[in-house]
Structure formats: structure tokens, C-alpha cells
The first five atom37 places (N, CA, C, CB, O) and aatype in JSON, in Angstrom:
{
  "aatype": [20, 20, 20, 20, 20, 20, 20, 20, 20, 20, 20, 20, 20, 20, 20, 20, 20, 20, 20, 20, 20, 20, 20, 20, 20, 20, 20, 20, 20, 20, 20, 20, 20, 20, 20, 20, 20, 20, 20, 20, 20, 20, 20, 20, 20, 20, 20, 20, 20, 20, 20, 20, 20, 20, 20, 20, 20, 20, 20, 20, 20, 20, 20, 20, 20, 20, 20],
  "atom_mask": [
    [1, 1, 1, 1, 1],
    [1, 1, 1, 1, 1],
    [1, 1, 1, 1, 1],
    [1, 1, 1, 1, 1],
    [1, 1, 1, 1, 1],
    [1, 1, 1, 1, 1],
    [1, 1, 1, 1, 1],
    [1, 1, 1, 1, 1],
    [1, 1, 1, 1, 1],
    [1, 1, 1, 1, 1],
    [1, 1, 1, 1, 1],
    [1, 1, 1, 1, 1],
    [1, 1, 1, 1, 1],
    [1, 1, 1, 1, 1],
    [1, 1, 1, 1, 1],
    [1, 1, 1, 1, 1],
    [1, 1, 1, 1, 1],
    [1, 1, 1, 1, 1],
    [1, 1, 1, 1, 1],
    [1, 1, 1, 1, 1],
    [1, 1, 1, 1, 1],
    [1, 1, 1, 1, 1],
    [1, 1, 1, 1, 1],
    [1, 1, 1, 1, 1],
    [1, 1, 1, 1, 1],
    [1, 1, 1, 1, 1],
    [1, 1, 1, 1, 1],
    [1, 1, 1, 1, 1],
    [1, 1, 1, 1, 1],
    [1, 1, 1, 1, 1],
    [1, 1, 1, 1, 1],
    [1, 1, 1, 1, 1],
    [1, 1, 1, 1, 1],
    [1, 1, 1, 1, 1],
    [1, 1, 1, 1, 1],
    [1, 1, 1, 1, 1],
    [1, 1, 1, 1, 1],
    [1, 1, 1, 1, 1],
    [1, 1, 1, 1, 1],
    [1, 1, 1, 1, 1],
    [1, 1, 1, 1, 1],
    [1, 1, 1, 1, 1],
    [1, 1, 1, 1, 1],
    [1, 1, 1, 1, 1],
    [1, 1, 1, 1, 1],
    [1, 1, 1, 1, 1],
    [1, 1, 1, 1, 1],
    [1, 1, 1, 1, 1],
    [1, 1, 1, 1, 1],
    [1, 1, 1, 1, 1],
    [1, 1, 1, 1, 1],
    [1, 1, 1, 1, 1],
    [1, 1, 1, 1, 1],
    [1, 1, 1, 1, 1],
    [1, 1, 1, 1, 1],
    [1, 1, 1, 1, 1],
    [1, 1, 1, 1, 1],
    [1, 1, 1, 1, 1],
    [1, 1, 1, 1, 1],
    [1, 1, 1, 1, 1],
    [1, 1, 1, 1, 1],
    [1, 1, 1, 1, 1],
    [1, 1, 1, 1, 1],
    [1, 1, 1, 1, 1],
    [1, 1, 1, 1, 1],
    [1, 1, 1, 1, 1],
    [1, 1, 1, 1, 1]
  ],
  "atom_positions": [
    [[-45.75, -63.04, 12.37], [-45.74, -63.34, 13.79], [-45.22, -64.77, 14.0], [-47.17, -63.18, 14.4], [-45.59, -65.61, 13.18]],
    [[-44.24, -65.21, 15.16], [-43.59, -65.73, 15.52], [-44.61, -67.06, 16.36], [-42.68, -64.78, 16.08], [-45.15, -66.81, 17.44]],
    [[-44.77, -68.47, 15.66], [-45.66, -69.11, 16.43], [-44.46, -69.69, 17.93], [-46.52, -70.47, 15.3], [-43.38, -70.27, 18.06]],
    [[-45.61, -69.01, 18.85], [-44.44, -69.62, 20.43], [-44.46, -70.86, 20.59], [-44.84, -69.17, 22.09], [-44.22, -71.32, 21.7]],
    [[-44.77, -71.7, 19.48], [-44.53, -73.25, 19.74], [-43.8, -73.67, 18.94], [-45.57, -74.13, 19.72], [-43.72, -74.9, 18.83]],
    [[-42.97, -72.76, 18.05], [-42.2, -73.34, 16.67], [-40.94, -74.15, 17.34], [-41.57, -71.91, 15.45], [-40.48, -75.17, 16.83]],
    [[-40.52, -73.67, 18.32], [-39.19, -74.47, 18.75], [-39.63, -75.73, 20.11], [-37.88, -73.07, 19.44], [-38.91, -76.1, 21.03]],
    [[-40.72, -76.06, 19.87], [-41.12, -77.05, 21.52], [-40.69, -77.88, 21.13], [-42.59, -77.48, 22.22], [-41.32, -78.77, 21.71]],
    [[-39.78, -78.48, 20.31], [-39.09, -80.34, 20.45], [-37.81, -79.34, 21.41], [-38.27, -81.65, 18.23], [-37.48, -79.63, 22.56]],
    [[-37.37, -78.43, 20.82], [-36.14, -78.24, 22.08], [-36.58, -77.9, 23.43], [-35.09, -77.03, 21.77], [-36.31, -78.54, 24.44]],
    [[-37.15, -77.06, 23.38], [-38.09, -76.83, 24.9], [-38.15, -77.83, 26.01], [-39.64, -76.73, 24.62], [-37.68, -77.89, 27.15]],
    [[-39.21, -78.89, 24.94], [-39.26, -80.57, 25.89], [-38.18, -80.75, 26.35], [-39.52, -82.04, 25.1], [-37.92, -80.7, 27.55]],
    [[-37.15, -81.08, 25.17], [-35.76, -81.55, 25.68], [-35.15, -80.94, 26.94], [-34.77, -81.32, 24.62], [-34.57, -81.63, 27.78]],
    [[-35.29, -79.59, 27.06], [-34.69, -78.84, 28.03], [-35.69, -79.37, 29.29], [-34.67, -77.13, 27.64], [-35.09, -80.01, 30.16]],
    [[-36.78, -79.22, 29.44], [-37.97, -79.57, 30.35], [-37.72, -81.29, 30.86], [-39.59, -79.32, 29.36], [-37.76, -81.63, 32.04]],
    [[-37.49, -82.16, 29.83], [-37.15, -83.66, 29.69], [-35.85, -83.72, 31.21], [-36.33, -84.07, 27.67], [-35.9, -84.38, 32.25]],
    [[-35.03, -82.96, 30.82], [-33.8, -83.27, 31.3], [-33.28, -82.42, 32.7], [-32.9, -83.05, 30.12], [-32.33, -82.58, 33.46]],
    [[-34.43, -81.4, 32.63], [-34.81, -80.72, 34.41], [-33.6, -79.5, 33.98], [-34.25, -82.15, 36.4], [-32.64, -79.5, 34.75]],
    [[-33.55, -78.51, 32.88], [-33.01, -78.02, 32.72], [-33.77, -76.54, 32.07], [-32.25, -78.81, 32.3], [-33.21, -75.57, 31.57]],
    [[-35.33, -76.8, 32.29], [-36.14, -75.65, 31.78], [-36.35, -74.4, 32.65], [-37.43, -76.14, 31.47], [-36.29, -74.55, 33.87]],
    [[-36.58, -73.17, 32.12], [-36.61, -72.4, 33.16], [-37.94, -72.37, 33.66], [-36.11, -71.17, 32.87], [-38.48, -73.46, 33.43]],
    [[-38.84, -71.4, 34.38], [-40.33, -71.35, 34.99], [-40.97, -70.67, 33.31], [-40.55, -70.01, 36.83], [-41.48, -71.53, 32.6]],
    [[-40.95, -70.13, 33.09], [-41.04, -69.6, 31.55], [-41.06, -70.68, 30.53], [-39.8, -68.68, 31.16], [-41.93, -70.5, 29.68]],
    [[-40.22, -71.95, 30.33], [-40.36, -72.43, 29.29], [-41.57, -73.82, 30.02], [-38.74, -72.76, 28.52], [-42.35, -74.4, 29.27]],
    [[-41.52, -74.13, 31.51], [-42.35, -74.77, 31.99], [-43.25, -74.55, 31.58], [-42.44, -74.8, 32.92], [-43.86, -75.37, 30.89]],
    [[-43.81, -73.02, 31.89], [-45.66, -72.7, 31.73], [-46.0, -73.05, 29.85], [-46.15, -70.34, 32.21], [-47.01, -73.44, 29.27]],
    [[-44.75, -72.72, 29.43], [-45.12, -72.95, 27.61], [-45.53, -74.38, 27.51], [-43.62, -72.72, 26.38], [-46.57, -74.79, 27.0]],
    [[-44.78, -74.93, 27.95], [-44.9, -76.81, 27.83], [-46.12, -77.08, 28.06], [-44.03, -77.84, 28.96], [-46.81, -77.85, 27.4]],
    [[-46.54, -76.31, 29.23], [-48.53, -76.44, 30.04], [-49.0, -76.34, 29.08], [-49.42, -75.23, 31.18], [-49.67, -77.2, 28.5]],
    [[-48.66, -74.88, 28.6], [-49.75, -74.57, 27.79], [-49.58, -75.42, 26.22], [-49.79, -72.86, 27.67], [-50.4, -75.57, 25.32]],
    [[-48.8, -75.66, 26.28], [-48.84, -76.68, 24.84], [-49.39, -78.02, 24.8], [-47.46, -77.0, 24.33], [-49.99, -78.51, 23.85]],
    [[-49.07, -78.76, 26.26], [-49.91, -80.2, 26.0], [-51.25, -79.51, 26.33], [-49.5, -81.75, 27.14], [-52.03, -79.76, 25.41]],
    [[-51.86, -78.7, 27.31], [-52.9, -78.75, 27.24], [-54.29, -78.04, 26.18], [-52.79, -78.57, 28.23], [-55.52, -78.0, 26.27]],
    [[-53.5, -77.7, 25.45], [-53.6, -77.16, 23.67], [-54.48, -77.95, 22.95], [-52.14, -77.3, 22.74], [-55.61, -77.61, 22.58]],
    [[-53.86, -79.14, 22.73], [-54.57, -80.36, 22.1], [-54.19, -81.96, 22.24], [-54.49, -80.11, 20.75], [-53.04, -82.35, 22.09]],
    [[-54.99, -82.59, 22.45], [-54.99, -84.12, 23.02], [-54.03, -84.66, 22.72], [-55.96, -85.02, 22.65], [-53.43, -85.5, 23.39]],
    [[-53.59, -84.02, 21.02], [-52.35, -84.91, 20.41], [-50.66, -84.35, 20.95], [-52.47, -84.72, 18.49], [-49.66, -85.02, 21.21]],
    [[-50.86, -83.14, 20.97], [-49.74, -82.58, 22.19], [-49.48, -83.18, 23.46], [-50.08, -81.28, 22.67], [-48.46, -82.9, 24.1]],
    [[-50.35, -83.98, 23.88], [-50.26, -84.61, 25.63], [-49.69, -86.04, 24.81], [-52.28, -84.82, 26.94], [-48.84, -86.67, 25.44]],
    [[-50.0, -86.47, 23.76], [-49.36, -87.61, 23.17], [-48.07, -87.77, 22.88], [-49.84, -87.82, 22.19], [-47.26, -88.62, 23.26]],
    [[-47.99, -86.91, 22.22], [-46.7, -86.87, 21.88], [-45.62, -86.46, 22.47], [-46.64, -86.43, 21.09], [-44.53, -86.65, 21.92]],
    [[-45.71, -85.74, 23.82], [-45.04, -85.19, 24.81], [-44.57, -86.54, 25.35], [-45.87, -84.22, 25.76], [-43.35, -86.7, 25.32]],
    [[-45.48, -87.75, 25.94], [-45.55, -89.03, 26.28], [-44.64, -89.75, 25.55], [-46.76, -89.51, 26.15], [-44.07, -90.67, 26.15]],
    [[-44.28, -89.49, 24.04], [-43.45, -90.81, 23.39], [-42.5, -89.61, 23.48], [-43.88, -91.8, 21.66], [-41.59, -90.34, 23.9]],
    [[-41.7, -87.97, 23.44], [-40.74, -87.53, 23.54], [-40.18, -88.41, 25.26], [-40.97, -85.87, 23.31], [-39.13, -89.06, 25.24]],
    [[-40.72, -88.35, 26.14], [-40.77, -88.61, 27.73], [-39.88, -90.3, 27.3], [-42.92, -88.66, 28.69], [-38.71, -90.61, 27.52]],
    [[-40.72, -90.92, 26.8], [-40.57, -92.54, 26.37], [-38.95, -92.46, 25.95], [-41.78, -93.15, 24.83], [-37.95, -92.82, 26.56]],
    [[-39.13, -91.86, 24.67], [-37.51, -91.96, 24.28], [-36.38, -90.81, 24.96], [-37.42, -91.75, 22.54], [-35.15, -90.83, 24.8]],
    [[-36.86, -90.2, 25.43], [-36.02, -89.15, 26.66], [-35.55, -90.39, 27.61], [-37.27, -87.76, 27.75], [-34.47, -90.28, 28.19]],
    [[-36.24, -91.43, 27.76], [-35.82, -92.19, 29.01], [-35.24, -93.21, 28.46], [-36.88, -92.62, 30.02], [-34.53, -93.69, 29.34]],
    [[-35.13, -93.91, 27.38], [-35.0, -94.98, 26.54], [-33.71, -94.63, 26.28], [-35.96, -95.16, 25.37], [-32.84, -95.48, 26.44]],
    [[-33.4, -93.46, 25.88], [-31.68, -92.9, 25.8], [-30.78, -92.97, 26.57], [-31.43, -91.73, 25.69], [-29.57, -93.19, 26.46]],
    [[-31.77, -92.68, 27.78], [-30.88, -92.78, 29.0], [-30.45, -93.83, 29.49], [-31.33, -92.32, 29.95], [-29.26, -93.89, 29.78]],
    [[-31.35, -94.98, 29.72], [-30.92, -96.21, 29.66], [-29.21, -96.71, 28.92], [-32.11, -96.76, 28.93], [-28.28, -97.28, 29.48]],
    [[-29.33, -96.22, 27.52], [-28.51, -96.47, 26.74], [-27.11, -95.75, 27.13], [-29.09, -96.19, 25.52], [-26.06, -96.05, 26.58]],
    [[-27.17, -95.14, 27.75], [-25.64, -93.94, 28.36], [-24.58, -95.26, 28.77], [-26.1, -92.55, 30.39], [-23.35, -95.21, 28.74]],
    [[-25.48, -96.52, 29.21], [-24.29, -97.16, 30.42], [-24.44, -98.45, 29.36], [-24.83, -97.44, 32.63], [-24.36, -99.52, 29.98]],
    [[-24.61, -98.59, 28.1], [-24.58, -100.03, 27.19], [-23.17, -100.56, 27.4], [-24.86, -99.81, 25.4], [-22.7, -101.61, 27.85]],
    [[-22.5, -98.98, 26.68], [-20.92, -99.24, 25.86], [-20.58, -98.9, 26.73], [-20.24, -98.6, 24.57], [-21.31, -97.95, 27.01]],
    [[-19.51, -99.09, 27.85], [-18.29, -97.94, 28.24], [-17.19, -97.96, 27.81], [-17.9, -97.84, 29.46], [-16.48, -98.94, 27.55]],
    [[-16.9, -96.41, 27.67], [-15.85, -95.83, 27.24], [-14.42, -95.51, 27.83], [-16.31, -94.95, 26.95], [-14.34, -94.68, 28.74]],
    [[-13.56, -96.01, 27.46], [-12.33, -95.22, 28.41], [-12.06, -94.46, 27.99], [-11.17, -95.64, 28.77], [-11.52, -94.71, 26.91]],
    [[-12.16, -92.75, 28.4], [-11.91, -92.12, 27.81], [-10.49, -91.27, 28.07], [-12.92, -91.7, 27.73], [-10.12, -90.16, 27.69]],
    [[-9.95, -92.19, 28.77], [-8.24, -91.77, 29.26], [-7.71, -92.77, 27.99], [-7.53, -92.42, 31.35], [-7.25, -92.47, 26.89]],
    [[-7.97, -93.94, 28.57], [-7.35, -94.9, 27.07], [-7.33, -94.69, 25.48], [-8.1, -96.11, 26.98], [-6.67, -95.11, 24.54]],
    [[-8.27, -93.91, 25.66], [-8.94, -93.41, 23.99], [-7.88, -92.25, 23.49], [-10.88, -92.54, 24.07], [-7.23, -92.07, 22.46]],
    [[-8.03, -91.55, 24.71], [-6.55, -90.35, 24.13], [-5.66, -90.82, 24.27], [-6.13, -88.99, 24.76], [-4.61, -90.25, 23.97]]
  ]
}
């Protein structure tokens, strides 16, 4: 049997980035509210989900110039 939490780092990601469906939402529920350390660690995926984003606008790229 197939544990329904084996793939939740991609899940988050999809959920992270407002790209989850109502289906992978309720999984996410039910996973932080699972165990204390699941609501934790959801918190530092969230942290560096946003920490990346920041980082999109460091370098810019030309990407007309580049080709």
C-alpha cells in the first residue's frame, strides 16, 4: 500500500506556489495536522519557498542578448 504522503515535498511545492488543486489542499491539512513536526516543517518549506523568491530579481538576465 501506497503511503498518501510519500510525494508531500512536491505537493507543498505545488500548494507553496498557489498551484494545488482542492484535493491536494485537503492532503496538506491533513498532513500538518498529523503531527506537530509536519506543521514545522511545512513553516521552513514556506521560509525557503519565499527566500527563493526573493532571489528571482538578484541577477538579471537578458535573455534576448544571451541568444
Amino acid at each position: 500500500m501506497e503511503n498518501k504522503f510519500e510525494h508531500i515535498e512536491d505537493v507543498i511545492a505545488k500548494y507553496l506556489a498557489g498551484e494545488a488543486t482542492a484535493e491536494e489542499e485537503a492532503l496538506i491539512t491533513d498532513w500538518r495536522t498529523e503531527r506537530p513536526e509536519n506543521e514545522n516543517e511545512f513553516k521552513q518549506y514556506g521560509t525557503l519557498f519565499e527566500a527563493g523568491d526573493s532571489l528571482r530579481y538578484v541577477i538579471p538576465v537578458g535573455t534576448e542578448a544571451a541568444w
